[in-house]
N, C-alpha and C positions, 0 to 999 in steps of 0.2 A: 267438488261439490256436485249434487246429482238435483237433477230437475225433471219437471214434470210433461211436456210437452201436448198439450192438448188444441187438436188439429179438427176443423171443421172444413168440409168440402162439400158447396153446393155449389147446383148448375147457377150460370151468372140471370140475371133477371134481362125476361125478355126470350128467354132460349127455351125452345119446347125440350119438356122434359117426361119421355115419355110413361119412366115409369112412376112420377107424381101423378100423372093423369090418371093410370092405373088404380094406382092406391085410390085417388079423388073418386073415382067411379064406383071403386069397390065400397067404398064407405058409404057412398048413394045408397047401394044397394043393400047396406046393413040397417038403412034406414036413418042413417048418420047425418040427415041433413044438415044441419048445425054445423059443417067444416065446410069454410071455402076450399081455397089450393092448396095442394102439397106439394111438396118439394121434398126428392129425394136426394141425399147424399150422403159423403160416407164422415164418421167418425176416428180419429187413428190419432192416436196415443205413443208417443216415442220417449225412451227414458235418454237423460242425454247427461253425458258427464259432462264441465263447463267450471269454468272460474267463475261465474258469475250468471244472473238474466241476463243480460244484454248479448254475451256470448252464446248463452242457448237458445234465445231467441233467432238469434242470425243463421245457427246452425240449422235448425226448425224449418228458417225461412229459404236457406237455400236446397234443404231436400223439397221442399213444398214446389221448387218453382223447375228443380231441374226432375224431380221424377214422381211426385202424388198427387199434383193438379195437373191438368192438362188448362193451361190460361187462357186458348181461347175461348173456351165451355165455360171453365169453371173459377170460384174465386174462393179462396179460403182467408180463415180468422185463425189465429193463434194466440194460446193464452197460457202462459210459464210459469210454475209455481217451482217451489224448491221441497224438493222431496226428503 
């Protein structure tokens, strides 16, 4: 069965993140006042064959921790649908 793996990576709270500020500033200047902070991070999408969610979950979870988050910066969400 084939699944959906949808990976969210942002910096962890608390950690400067320079280029939220970035963006944060840049939007000042578009006149954007109305946005507090941003926070950037990446999106990433893995299709993953599996017997099941729990199995693509785990899979998900262990590319996440040994090679597309770096955990002390950052902390990701994961969310498995079946494709």
């Amino acid at each position: 069965m084939k699944f959906l793996a949808e990976i969210e990576i942002l910096p962890k709270k608390g950690l400067l993140d320079p280029q939220g500020k970035a963006v944060g500033h840049s939007m000042k200047a578009l006149g954007l006042n109305n946005i507090g902070e941003v926070f950037v991070g990446r999106f990433i999408t893995l299709e993953i064959e599996s017997t099941d969610e729990k199995a693509a979950f785990e899979s998900a979870e262990i590319a996440c921790k040994k090679l597309l988050a770096n955990l002390i910066m950052e902390s990701y969400s994961i969310r498995i649908t079946a494709k």
